[in-house]
C-alpha positions in Angstrom: -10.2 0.5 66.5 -9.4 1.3 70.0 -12.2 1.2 72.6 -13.6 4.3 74.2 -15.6 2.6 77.2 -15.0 4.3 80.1 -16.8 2.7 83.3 -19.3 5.5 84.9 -19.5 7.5 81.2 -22.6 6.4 78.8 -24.3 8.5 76.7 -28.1 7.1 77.8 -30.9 8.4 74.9 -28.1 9.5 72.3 -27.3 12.2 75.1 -30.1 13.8 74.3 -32.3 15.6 77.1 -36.1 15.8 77.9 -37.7 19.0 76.5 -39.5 21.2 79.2 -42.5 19.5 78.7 -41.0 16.4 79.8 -43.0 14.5 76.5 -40.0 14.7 73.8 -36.3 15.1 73.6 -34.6 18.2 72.9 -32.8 17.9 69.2 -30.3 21.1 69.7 -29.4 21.1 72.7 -26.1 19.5 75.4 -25.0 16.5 75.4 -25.4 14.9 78.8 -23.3 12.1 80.3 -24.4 9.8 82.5 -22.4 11.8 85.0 -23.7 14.8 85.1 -21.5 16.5 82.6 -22.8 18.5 79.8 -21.6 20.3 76.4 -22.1 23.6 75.0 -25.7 23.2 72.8 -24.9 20.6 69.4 -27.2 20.5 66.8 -27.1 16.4 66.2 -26.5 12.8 67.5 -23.2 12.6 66.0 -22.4 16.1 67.8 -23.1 14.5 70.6 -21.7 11.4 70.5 -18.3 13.2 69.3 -18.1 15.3 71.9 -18.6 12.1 74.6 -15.7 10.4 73.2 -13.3 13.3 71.9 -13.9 16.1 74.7 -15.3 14.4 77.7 -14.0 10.9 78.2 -10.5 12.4 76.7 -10.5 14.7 79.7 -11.7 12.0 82.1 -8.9 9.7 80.8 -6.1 12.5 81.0 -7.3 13.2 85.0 -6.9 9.8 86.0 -3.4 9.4 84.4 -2.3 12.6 85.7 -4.0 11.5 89.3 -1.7 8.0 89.3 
């Protein structure tokens, strides 16, 4: 299996993001990276994580080669 670290990307708390009431975690909602970036609203964990190694880190990967 290939490995999708990427140094500056983690997905801290499944990617999940505090509710408004800062007591719980929001279950649909973005993922967030430990970047800053964000997805549309997903409905799971495995949303999540998907999207942080298919979408995200696929894009940050692509902008560094095109960047070299």
């Amino acid at each position: 299996m290939e490995s999708t670290r990427l140094a500056g990307h983690s997905l801290p708390n499944e990617g999940r993001i505090k509710d408004p009431s800062g007591y719980g975690w929001l279950v649909v909602g973005p993922a967030t990276c430990s970047c800053g970036a964000q997805s549309e609203p997903l409905t799971t964990d495995n949303a999540r994580k998907r999207w942080h190694r298919d979408v995200h880190k696929a894009a940050v990967r692509a902008a560094q080669e095109t960047s070299r």
